[in-house]
N, C-alpha and C positions, 0 to 999 in steps of 0.2 A: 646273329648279325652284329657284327659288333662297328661301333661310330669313331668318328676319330677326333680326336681331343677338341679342335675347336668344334664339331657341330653335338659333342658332350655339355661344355661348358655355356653355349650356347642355350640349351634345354635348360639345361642349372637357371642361368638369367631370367629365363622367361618364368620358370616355376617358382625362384624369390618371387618375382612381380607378382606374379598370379596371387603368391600366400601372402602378400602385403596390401593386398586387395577388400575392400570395405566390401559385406554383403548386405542384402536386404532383408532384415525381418518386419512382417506386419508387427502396426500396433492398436489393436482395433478400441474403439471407441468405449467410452461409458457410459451410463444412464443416467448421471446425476442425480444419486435419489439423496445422497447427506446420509451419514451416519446415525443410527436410529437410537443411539444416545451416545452420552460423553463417556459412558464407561466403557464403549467398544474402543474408544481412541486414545495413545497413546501420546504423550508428552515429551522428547526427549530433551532432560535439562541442559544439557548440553549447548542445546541451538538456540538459548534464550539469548536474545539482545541484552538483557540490563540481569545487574546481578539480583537485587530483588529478585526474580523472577528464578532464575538459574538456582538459587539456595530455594526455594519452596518446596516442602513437600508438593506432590499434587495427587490425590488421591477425592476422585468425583462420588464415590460410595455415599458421602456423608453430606454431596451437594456441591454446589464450585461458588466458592468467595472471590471477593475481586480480584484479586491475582491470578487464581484459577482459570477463571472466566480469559485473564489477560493472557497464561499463559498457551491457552487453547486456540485462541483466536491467531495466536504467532505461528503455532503448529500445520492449525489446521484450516489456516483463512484462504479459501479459494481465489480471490484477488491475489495474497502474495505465493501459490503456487505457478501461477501465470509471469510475475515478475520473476522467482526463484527459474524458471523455464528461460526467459528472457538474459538471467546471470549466464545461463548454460551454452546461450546463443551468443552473449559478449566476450566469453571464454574462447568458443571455439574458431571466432574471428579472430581473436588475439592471435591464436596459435597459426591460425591459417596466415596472417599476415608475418608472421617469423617463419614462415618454409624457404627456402630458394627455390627460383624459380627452375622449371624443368628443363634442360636443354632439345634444341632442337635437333632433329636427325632425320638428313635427307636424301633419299637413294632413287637414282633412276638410272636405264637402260635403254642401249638404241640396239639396233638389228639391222645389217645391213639387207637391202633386195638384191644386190648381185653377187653372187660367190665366188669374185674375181679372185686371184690371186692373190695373198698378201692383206685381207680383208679380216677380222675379228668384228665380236662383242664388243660394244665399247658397256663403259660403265662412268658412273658419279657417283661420288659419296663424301656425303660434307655434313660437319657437327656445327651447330650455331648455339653461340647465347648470347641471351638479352644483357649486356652491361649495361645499362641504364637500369632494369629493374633491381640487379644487384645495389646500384648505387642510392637508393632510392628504399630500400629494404630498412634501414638504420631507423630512418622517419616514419615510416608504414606500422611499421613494431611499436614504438614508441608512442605512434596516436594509439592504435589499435588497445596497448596496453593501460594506458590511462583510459580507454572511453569503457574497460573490463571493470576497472577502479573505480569507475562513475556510476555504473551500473551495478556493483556492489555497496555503495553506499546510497545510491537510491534506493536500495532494496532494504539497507537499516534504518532508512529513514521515513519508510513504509510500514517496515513492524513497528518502529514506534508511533508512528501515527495510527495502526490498526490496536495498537495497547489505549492507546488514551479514546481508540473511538469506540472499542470494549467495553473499558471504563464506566464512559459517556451512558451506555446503552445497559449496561448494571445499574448504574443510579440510577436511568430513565425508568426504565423495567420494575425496580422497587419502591418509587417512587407515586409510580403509575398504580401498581399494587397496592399499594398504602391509602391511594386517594378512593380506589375501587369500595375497599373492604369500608372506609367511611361511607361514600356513597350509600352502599348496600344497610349496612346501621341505620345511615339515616331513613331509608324509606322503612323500614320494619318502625322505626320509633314514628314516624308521623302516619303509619297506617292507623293507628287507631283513633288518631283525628278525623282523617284523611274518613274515615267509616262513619265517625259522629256526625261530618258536614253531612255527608251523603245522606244519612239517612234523615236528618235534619230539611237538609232538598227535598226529599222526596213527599216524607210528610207537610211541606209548604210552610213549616216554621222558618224559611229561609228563603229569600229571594236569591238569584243569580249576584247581584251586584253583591247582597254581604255576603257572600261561599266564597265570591270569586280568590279570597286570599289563601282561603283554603285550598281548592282546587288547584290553582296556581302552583301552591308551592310543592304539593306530590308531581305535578306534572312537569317542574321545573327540575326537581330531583331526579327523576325517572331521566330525563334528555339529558343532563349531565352523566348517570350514572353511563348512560349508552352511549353518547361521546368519548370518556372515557375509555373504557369499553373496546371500542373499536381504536384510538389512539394508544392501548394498551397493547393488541395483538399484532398493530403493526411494528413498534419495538420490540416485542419478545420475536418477531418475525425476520425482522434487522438482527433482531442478535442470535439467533440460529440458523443465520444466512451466514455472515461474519465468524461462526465458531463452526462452520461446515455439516450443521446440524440437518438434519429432515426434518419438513415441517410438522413434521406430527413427532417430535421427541419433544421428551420431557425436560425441563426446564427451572430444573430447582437449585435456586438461587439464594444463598446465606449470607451472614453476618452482616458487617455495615458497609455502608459505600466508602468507595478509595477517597479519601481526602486531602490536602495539600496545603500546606502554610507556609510561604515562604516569607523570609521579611526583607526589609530593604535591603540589609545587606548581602545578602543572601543574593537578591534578585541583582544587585549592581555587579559583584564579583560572577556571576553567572553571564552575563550580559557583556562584560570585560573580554572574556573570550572564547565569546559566540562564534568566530570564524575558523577556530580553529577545534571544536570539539561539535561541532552540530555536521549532522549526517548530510543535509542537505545543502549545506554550504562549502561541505568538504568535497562534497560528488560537484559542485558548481567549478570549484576548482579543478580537480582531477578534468573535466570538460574542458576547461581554459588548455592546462597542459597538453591535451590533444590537441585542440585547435594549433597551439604552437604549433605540433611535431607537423600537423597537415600542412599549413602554411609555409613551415620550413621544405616540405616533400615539394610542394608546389614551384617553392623559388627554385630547387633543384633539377624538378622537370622543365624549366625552362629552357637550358641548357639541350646541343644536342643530342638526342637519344641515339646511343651505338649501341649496333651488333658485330659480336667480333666471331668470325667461322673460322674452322680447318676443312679444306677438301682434298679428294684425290680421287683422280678421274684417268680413264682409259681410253683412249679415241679408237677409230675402229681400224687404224693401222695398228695398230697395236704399240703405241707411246704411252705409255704411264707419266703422270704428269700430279706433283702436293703442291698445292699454295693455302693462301689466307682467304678471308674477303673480310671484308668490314663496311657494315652500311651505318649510314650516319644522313639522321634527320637535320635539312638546314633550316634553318631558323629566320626564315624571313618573313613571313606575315601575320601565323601565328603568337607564337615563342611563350604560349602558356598564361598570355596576361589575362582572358578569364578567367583563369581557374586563380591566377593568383588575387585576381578583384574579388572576385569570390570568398576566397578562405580569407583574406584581410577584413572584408563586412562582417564578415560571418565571427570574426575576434573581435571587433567592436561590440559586439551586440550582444557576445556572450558578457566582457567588459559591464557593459552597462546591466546586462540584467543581475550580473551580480551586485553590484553596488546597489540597485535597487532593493536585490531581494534585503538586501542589509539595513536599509532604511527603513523598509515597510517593518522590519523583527525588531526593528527599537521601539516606533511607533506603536503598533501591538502591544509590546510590551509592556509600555507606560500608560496605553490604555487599558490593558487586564487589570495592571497592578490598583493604576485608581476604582476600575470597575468594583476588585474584589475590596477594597477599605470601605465601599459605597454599600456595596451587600451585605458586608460585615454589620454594620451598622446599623440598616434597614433589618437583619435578620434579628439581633436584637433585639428590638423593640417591636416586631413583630411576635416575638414570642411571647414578650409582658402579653399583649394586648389577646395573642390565642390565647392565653391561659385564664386571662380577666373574664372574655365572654364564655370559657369553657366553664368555666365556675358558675356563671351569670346561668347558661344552659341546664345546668344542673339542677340548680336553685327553681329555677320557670318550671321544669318538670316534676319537681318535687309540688310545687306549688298547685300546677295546673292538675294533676292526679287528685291532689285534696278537694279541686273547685272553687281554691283561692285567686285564680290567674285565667282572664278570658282567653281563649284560645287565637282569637289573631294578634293580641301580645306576645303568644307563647310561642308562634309560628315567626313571629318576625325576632325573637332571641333567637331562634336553633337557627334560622337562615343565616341570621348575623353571625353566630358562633361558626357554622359551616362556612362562609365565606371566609371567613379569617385561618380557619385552620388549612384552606384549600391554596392561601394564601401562603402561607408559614411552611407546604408541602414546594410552591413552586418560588417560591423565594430560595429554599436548600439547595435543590435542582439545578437553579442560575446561579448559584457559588458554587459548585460544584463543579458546574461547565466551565465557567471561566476559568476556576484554578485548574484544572486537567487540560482544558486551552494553554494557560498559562507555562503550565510545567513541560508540556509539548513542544511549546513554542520555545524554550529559552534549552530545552534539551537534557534538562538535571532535573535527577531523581533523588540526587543525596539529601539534599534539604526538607524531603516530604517526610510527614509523621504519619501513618498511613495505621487506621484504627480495623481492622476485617480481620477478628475472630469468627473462627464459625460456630454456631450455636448448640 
């Protein structure tokens, strides 16, 4: 059988379309269980946001230090897979709003009921397009592509907020550890008080009222150590949620915590030009520039909206007959002025929540910085004072062991001395926060002295 060139070329037409055709493949679900430790998962330095990060070795064998931790958490943080996903959706908008529109094509047919003489088929056949969407296409693209820009810099201004909330949950986690392994110390050293009272009770050498110091303080120990404890597991829980961990993976955690000192001048020339190097002020903007382009599409669509056609038709005398058509929206009642009240509020607001957010990052700022000279300061002289009772504790147990030193003296040093050191653990903790807050919040990492060898 062979076809004749146009219903050839014809088939040709229809088979591009067809192979230019999106299919469907499933993608079916996951189970959520987390990676059953950090050495199944891999790091690529590549995708680090901050070069710190991008230069580290990363190799979890020997345990993950604060970088480590940070760089894991960027790889493999299920909150920024969901945003990374969301990049993927502002991409494929972009694109979609740069296609042309499709034209339109429209074919119909009459039949005559008499087979009078002189009688045919008739036919229509008319091509239309949207010229207003053409026109209209320049602005579309232009938002679409800034709101991809926005959405990409909201996503670097996520991994650096999930680095410093890493960070955070490193020092909380070793922190919380350090207070634990006290705790525990201390009940093993006051159990053989803690056995003298008792037995002392029991024998009636001791009324309730003089034990009760005793008593007290194991069971004062014992409810912190289980406070702890439990405020322990749910940060090591946080931070193998955050590093896309399973909860039952292990969790070994090295060297020292990320630290940060920046100093005044440091903090003013960082602060100088906040709006032009911080992720979240720069995706603010990128947002503005959209709203332009919408706002601008919107004054456009006021105007009338034309369709301009070619047709050619067959009446059923059989007259062949080309013309045009053009439809054209008249603009009498609506003419677009919602949409243009709209995208105009909608640029104020974006307007002012910027200039906001840029207030509130000064204000923060100046109150980190004083915060951190305030803890600087308290942490000092918290340390004289743990290390004066640390001494003092020492002394009382050497003492009280000889039968030189009554035991609720010796009970109210080690309380004294544990209070202070518990103190001098969550005094580090609150500098620590603030300055990782601090260096978050102003966006620079060049000025930090960051101490995390591993051991």
């Amino acid at each position: 059988m062979r076809w004749r060139p146009s219903v050839r070329a014809a088939w040709l037409a229809v088979a591009g379309l067809l192979c230019g055709c999106a299919t469907y493949h499933p993608l079916p679900l996951e189970q959520g269980e987390g990676a059953a430790s950090a050495a199944r998962l891999s790091v690529p330095a590549g995708a680090m946001p901050l070069p710190e990060l991008a230069t580290h070795r990363f190799d979890p064998a020997d345990g993950l230090d604060a970088t480590e931790t940070a760089m894991l958490a960027v790889a493999n943080s299920p909150d920024l897979k969901v945003q990374r996903d969301a990049l993927g959706i502002a991409r494929a908008q972009a694109f979609a709003a740069g296609l042309l529109p499709d034209p339109q094509l429209g074919i119909g047919a009459d039949f005559p009921h008499n087979s009078g003489s002189g009688l045919t088929k008739a036919y229509n056949l008319g091509l239309s397009e949207d010229i207003g969407a053409l026109l209209l296409r320049s602005s579309r693209k232009r938002a679409a592509s800034a709101q991809a820009e926005q959405v990409n810099l909201d996503l670097l201004w996520a991994e650096w907020q999930t680095i410093a909330q890493a960070r955070l949950l490193f020092d909380r986690v070793l922190s919380l550890r350090a207070q634990q392994l006290e705790l525990d110390a201390e009940q093993r050293a006051l159990a053989p008080v803690d056995k003298s009272v008792q037995a002392a009770l029991a024998a009636g050498n001791l009324n309730y009222d003089s034990a009760s110091a005793g008593l007290n303080a194991m069971a004062d120990v014992r409810k912190r150590a289980v406070d702890n404890a439990v405020a322990l597991h749910q940060a090591e829980g946080d931070l193998r949620q955050l590093l896309g961990l399973a909860p039952t993976a292990p969790l070994d955690l090295v060297g020292a915590p990320y630290e940060a000192d920046p100093d005044a001048a440091q903090l003013a020339k960082a602060l100088a030009d906040l709006p032009e190097r911080r992720p979240d002020l720069l995706a603010l903007q990128a947002g503005y520039r959209a709203q332009e382009a919408t706002l601008r599409g919107a004054i456009l669509a006021q105007f009338p909206a034309i369709t301009l056609g070619l047709n050619r038709a067959r009446d059923t005398s059989n007259i062949t007959t080309n013309g045009f058509s053009i439809g054209l929206t008249l603009p009498l009642f609506d003419r677009n002025r919602g949409n243009i009240a709209i995208e105009t509020a909608t640029r104020q607001q974006l307007k002012d929540d910027y200039a906001a957010r840029l207030l509130a990052t000064r204000g923060d700022m100046q109150r980190l910085a004083a915060d951190l000279k305030t803890l600087d300061a308290q942490q000092a002289a918290q340390v004289a004072h743990a290390q004066r009772l640390d001494a003092a504790r020492t002394a009382a147990e050497q003492a009280w062991r000889k039968g030189l030193l009554d035991w609720p003296t010796y009970l109210a040093i080690r309380g004294n001395a544990l209070a202070a050191d518990a103190d001098l653990i969550a005094l580090r903790q609150a500098r620590a926060t603030a300055a990782i807050a601090l260096e978050a919040l102003l966006g620079r990492t060049d000025f930090v002295n960051p101490r995390m060898s591993k051991r």
